[in-house]
C-alpha positions as CSV (number, residue, x, y, z in Angstrom):
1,X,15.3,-125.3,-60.0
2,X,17.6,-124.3,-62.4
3,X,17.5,-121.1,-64.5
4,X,14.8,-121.9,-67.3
5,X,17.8,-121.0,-70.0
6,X,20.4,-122.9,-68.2
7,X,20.4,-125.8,-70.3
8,X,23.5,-124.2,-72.6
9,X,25.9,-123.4,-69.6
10,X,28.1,-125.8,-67.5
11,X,28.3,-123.3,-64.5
12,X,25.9,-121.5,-62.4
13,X,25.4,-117.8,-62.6
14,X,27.5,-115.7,-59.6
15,X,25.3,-114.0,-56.8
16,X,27.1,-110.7,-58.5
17,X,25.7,-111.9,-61.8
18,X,22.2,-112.5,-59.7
19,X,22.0,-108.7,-58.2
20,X,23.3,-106.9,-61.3
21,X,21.1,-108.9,-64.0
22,X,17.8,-108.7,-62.2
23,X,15.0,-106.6,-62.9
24,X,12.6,-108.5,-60.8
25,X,12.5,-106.6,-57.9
26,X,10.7,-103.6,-59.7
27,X,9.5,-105.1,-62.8
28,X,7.1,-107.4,-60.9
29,X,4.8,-104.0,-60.9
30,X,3.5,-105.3,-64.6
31,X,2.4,-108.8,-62.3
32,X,-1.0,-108.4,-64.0
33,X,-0.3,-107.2,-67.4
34,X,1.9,-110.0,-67.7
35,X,-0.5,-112.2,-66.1
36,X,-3.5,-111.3,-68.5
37,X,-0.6,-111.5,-71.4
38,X,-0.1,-115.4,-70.4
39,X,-3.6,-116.2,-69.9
40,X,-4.4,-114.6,-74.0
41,X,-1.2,-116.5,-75.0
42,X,-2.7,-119.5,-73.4
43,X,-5.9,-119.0,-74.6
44,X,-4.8,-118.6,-78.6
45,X,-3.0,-121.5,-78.3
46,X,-5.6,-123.5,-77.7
47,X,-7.5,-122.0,-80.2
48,X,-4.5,-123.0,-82.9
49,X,-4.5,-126.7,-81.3
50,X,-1.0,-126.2,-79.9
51,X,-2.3,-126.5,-76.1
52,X,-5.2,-129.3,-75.7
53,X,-8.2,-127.8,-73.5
54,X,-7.3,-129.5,-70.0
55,X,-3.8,-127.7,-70.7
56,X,-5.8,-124.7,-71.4
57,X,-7.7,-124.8,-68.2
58,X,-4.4,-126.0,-65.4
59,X,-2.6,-123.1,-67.1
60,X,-5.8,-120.6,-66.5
61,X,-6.5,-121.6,-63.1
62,X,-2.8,-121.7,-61.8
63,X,-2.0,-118.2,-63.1
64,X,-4.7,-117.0,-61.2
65,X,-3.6,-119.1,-58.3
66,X,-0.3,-117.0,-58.5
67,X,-2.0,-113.9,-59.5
68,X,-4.0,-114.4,-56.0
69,X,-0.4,-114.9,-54.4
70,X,0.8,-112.0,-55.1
71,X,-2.2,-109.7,-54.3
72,X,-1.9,-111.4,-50.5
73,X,1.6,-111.0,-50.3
74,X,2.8,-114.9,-50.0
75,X,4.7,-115.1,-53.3
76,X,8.3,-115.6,-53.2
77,X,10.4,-112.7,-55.1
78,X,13.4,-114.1,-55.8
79,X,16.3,-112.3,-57.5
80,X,17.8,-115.7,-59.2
81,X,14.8,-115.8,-61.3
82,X,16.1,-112.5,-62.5
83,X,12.8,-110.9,-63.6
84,X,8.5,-111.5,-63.2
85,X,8.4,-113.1,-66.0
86,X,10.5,-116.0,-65.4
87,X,9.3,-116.1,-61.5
88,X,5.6,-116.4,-62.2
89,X,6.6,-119.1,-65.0
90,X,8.3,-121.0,-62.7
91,X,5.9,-120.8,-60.1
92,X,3.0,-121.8,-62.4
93,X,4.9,-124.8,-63.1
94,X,5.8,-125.5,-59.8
95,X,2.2,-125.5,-59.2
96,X,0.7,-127.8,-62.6
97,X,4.1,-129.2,-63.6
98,X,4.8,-130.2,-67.1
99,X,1.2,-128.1,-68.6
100,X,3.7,-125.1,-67.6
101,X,6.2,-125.7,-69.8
102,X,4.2,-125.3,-72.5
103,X,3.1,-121.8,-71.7
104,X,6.1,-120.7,-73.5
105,X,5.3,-122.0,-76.6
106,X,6.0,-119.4,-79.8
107,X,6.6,-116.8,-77.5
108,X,9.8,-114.6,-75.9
109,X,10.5,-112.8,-73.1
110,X,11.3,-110.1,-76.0
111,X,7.6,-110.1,-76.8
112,X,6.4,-110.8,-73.2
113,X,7.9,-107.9,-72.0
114,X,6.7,-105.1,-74.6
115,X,3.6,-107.0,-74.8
116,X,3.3,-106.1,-70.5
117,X,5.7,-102.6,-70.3
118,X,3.2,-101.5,-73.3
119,X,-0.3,-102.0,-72.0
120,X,1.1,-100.5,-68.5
121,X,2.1,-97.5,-70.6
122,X,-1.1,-97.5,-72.4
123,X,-3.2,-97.9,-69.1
124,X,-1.4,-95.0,-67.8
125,X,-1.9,-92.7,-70.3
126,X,-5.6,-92.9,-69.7
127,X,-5.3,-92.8,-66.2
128,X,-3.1,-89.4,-66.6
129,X,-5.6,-87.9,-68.7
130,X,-8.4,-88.7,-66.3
131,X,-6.4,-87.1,-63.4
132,X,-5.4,-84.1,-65.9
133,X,-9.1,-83.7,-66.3
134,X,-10.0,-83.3,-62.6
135,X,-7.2,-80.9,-62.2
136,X,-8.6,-78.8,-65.0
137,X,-12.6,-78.8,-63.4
138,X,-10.8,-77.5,-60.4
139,X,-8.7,-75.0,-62.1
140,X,-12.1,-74.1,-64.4
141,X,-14.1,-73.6,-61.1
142,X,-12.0,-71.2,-59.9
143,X,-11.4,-69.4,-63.5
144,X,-15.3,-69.1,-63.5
145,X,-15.6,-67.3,-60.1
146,X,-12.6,-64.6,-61.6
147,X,-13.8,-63.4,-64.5
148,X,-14.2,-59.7,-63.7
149,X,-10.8,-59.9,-60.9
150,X,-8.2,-58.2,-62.5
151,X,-4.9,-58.8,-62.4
152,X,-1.5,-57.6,-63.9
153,X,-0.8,-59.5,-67.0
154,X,3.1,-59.7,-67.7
155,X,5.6,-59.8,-69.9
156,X,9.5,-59.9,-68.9
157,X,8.0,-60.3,-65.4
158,X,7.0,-56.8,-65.6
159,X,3.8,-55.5,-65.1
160,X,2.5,-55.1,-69.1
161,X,-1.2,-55.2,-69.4
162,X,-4.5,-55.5,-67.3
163,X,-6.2,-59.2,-67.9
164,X,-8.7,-61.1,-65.3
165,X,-7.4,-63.9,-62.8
166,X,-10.1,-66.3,-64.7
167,X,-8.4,-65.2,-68.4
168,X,-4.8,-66.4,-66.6
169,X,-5.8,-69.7,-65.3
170,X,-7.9,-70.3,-68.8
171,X,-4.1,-69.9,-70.4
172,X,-2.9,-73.1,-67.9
173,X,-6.2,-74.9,-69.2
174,X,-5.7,-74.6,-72.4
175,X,-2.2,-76.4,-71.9
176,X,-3.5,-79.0,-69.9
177,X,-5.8,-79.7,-72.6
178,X,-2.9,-80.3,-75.3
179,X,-1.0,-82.4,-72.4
180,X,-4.5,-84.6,-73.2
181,X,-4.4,-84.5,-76.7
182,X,-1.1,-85.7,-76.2
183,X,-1.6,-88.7,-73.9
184,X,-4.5,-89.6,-76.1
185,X,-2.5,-89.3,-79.2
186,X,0.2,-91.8,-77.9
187,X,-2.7,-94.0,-76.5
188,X,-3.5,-94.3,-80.0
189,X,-0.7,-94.4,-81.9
190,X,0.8,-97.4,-79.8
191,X,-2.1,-99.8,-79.1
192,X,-0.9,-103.0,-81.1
193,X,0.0,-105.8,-80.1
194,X,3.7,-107.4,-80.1
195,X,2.2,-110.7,-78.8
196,X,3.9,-113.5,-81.9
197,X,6.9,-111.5,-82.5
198,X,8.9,-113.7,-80.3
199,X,12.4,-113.3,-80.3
200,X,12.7,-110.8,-83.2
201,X,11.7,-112.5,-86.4
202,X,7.8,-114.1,-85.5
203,X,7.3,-117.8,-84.6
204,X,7.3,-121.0,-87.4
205,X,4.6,-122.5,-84.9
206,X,0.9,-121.2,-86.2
207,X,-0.3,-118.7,-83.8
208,X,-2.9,-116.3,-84.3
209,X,-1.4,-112.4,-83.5
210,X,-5.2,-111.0,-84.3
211,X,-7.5,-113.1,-81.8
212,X,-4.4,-112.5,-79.0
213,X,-4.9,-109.0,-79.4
214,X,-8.1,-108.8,-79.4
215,X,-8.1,-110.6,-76.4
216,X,-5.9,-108.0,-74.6
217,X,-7.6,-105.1,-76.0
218,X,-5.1,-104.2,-78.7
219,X,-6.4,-102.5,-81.5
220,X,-4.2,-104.2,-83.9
221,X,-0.9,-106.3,-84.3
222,X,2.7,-104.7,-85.5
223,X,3.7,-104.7,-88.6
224,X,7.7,-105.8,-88.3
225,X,8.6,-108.1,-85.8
226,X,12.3,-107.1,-85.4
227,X,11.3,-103.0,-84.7
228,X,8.6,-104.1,-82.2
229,X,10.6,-106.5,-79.8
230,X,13.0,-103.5,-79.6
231,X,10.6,-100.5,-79.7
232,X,10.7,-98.2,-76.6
233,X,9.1,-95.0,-78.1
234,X,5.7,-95.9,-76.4
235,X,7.6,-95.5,-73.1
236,X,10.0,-92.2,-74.6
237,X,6.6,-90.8,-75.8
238,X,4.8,-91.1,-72.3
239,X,7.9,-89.6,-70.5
240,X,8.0,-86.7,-73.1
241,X,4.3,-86.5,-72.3
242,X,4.6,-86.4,-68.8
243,X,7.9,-84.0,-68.7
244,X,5.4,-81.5,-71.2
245,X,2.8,-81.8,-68.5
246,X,5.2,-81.3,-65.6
247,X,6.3,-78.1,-67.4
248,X,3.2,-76.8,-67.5
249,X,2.4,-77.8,-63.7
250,X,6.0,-76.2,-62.9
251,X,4.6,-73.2,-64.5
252,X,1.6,-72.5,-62.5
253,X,4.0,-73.4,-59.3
254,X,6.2,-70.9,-60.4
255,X,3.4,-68.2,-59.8
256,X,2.1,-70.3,-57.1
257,X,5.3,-69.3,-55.2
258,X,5.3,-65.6,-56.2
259,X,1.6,-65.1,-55.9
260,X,1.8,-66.8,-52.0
261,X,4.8,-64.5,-51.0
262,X,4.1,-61.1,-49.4
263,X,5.6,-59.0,-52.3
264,X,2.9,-60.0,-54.3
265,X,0.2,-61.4,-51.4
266,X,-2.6,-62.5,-54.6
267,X,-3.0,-65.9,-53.0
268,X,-2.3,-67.7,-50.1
269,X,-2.3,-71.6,-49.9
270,X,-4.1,-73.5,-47.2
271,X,-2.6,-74.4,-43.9
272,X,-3.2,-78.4,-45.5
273,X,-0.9,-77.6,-48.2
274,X,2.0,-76.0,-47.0
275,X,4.6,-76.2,-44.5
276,X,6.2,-73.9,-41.6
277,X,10.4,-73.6,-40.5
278,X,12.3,-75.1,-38.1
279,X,13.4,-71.9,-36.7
280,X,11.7,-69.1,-37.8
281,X,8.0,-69.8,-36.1
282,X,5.9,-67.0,-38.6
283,X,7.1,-68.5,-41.7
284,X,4.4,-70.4,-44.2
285,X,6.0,-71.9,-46.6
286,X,5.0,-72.8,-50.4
287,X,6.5,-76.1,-50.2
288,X,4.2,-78.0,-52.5
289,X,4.5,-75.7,-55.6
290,X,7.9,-76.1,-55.0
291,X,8.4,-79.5,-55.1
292,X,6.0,-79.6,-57.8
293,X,9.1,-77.2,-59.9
294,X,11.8,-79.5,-58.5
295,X,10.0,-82.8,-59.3
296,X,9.7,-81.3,-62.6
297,X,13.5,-82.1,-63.4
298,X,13.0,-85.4,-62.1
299,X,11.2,-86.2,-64.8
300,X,13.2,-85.0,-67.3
301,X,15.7,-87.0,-66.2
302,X,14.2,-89.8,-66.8
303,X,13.4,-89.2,-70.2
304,X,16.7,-87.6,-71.5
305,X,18.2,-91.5,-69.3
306,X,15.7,-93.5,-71.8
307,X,16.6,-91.2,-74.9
308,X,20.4,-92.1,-74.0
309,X,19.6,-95.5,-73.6
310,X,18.0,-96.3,-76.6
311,X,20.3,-94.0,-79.3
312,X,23.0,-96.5,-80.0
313,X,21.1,-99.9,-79.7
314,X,21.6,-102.2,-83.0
315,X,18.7,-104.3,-83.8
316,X,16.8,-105.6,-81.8
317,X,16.4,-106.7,-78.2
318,X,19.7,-105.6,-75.9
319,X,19.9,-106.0,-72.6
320,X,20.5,-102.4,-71.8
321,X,16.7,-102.2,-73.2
322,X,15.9,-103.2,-69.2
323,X,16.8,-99.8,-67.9
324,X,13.0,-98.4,-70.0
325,X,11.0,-99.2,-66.8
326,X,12.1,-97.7,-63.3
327,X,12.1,-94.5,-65.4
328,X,8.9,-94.7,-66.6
329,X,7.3,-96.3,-63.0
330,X,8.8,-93.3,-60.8
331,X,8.2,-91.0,-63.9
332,X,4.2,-91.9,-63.7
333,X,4.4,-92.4,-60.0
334,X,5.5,-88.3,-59.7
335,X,2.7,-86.8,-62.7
336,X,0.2,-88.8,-60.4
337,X,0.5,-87.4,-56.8
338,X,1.7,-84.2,-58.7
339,X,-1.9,-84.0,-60.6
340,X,-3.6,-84.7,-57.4
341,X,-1.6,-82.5,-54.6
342,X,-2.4,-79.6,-56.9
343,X,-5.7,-80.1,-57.3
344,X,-5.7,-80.1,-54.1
345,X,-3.4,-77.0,-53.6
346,X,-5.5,-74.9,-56.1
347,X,-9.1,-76.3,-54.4
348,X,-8.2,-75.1,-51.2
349,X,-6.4,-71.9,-51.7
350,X,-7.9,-68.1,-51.3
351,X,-7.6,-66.0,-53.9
352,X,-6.9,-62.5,-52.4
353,X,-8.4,-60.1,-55.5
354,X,-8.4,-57.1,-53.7
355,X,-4.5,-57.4,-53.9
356,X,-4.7,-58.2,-57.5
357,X,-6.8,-55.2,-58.3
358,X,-4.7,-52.7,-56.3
359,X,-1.2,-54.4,-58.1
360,X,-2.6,-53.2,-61.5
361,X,-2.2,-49.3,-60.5
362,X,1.1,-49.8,-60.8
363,X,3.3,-49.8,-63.6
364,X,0.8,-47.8,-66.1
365,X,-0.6,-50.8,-67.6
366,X,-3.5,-48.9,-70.1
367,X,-0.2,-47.0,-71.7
368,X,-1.1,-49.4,-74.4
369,X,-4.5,-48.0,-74.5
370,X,-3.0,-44.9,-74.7
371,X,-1.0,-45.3,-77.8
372,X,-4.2,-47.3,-79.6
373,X,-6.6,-44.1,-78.4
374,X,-3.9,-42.1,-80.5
375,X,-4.6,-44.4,-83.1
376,X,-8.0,-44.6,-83.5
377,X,-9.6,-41.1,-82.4
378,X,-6.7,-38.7,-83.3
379,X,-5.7,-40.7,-86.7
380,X,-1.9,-40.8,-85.2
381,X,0.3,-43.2,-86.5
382,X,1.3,-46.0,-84.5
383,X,4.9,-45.3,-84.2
384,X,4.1,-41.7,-83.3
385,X,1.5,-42.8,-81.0
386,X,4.0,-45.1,-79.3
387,X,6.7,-41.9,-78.6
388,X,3.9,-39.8,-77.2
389,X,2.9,-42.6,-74.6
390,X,6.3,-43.1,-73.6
391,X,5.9,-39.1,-72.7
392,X,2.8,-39.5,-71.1
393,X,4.8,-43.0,-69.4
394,X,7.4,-40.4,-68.4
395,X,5.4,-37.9,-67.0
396,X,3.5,-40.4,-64.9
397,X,6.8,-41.2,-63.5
398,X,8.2,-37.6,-62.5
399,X,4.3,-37.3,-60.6
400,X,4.7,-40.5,-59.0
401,X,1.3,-40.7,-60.8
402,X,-0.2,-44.5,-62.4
403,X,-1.2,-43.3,-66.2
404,X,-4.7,-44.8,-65.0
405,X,-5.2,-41.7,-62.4
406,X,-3.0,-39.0,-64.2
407,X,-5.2,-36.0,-64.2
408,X,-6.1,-34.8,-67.9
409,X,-3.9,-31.4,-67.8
410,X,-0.5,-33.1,-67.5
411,X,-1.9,-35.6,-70.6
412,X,-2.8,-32.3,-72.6
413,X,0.1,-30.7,-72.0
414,X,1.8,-33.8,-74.0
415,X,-0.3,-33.7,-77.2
416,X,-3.1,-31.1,-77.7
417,X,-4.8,-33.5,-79.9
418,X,-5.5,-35.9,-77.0
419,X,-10.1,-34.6,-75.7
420,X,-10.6,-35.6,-72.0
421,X,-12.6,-38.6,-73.6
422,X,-9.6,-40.4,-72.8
423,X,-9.7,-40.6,-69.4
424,X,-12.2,-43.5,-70.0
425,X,-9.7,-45.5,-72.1
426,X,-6.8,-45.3,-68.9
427,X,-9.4,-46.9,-66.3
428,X,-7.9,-50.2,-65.8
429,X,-11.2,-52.4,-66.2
430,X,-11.9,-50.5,-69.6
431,X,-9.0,-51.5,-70.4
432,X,-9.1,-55.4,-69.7
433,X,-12.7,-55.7,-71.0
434,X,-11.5,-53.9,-74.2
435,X,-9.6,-56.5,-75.7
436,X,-12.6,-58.1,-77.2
437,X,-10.6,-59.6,-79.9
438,X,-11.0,-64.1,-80.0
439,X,-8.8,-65.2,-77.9
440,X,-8.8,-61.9,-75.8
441,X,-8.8,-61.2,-72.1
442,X,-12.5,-59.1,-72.3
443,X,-15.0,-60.6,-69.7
444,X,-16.8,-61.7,-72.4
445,X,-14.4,-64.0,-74.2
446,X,-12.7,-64.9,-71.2
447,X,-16.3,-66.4,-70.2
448,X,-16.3,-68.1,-74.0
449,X,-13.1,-69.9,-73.6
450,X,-13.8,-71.2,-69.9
451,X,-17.3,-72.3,-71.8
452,X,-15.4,-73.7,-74.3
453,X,-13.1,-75.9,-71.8
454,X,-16.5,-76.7,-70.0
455,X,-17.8,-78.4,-72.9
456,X,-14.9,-80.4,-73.8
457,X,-14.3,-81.6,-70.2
458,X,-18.3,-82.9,-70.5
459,X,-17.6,-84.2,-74.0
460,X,-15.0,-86.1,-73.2
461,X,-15.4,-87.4,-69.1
């Protein structure tokens, strides 16, 4: 069979033509999304007396004769039929003839193809907020058991002030939670319909945009045909989306990595999730939190590829427009097996809190509390306050001495106003638990925000 557009052209396309045109060879992973999209087509049509009812029902049943084809494997891919769309076309009308050629009927590949590329997008963005969710009952699990573990909390990389391990991981759920609120946003925000549109300016034949929407689930139909045969920011939003998420995830690998090695020894990953060297027999290597980071810019260049795509397109469909998908699929395909590996990763790791606790006798972490016990008992201005720590800091320093377990002389000998009472303040877990304020590290609102993350995971399963 010829090319379905062939009808205009006295020669036949070159093989070269063939292989650099195609997109069939990946695209055919929207095979049921463009599928269903046929069979609502199909289905309004009838409705608008453009396709009698026998039409209706050949067309039904011979999509789902090729749908069935292609789930067993015994449909023919061919790159001469240049993309899914025209393939499964021509094999439905290979299979019930001239009923077919109808299918087409006020319709476009310009409309076919956002009408399939978005509801894969759509469909996705649920599916990544369900796997975001499981990653974050993991995380929360372990956040709950951690509560009272402390742990250096930094700044600069440098040891700053004492938090809990549960009041850390509760910082990475609170991200994951806006990565939802993103994916749900977008979910939102792009669930119409561009079935009618056709080529760029709507059909003259009498089609009904509302009942083939509803059909596919759409919540409503666009608004201007010409923007929505040539829209792509669905597909730029869920890349952003997913490159937002990856950052996060790359974050947490980040101290994945540092908290495995021995400098820091606070966790170590499970023999299931990481790897050994070729030469060196005692090495245990992080690999998956490393991927994770280097995946990570993967991603992002798959968005920053669409971005460039799509800034110098005139209205409306192009042909460069074909370059949205392999992006997105691998893009999708990576947050996926990302999501899960490290809910994996995180399940099955130990959490060494012993080695937490001893890390936050170094670098005089309650110096802070120091300066604020300055403050509050002696009435010393803050500024003033701040100089006298950095004595104290000093001193601690020259004694090879924590400020935690600097004995009360050497603190004296700094400021007279400064009563032994503060020896209470410098203990490390008075310290953590005395940051009370919302939002603060304190056992007590750490255990409020892993509650509050609790409830929303329930609310919204």
């Amino acid at each position: 069979m010829e090319k379905m557009w062939s009808g205009r052209f006295s020669a036949s396309a070159s093989n070269l033509l063939d292989q650099f045109n195609a997109s069939i060879m990946y695209d055919r992973k929207l095979y049921r999304e463009d599928i269903e999209g046929s069979q609502a087509h199909a289905k309004m049509l009838a409705k608008q007396g453009i396709l009698t009812q026998d039409e209706l029902e050949q067309i039904l049943e011979g999509l789902n004769q090729v749908k069935q084809e292609i789930e067993s494997g015994s449909f023919e891919w061919k790159i001469s039929d240049e993309d899914l769309h025209m393939g499964i076309e021509k094999r439905l009308t290979q299979l019930i003839g001239d009923a077919g050629k109808k299918l087409h009927t006020a319709r476009s590949r310009n409309d076919q193809v956002a009408v399939d590329f978005r509801r894969y997008v759509l469909r996705k963005n649920l599916e990544i907020s369900q796997a975001i969710k499981a990653l974050m009952e993991v995380v929360l699990e372990v956040a709950n058991k951690h509560t009272q573990t402390l742990i250096p909390g930094m700044t600069h990389l440098q040891h700053a002030q004492p938090i809990n391990f549960g009041f850390h991981l509760g910082a990475y759920l609170s991200m994951f939670k806006r990565d939802i609120e993103r994916f749900e946003s977008s979910y939102k925000r792009n669930n119409i319909s561009p079935l009618g549109c056709a080529a760029l300016a709507g059909t003259p034949h009498n089609v009904d945009r509302e009942y083939s929407a509803q059909l596919l689930g759409f919540d409503s139909v666009s608004v201007n045909c010409l923007d929505t045969v040539s829209d792509r920011d669905f597909a730029l939003e869920i890349l952003f989306n997913i490159s937002t998420m990856m950052m996060h995830i790359s974050r947490l690998s980040e101290e994945l990595v540092m908290w495995s090695s021995y400098e820091f020894g606070f966790v170590e990953l499970s023999d299931e999730y990481s790897t050994g060297s070729s030469i060196m027999p005692q090495k245990k290597n992080p690999d998956v939190p490393e991927l994770l980071r280097g995946k990570t810019g993967r991603v992002y260049g798959s968005l920053m590829g669409l971005l460039t795509v799509m800034k110098g397109l005139p209205l409306a469909y192009n042909k460069d427009t074909q370059e949205d998908k392999e992006g997105v699929f691998d893009a999708v395909e990576t947050a996926e097996i990302s999501l899960e590996i490290l809910k994996e990763a995180i399940k099955t790791m130990q959490v060494k809190a012993q080695n937490m606790e001893k890390a936050c006798a170094i670098g005089h972490l309650s110096a802070t509390d120091l300066a604020d016990y300055l403050v509050e008992k002696c009435n010393i201005p803050f500024r003033e306050a701040h100089f006298i720590t950095g004595h104290a800091v000093a001193k601690g320093e020259e004694l090879g001495v924590d400020l935690s377990k600097m004995d009360f002389k050497y603190l004296k000998e700094i400021d007279e106003r400064i009563d032994e009472d503060v020896m209470e303040f410098l203990q490390l877990r008075h310290s953590m638990n005395a940051r009370t304020s919302e939002g603060g590290t304190a056992t007590t609102r750490t255990k409020e925000q892993l509650e509050y993350i609790q409830n929303y995971l329930q609310e919204n399963k």
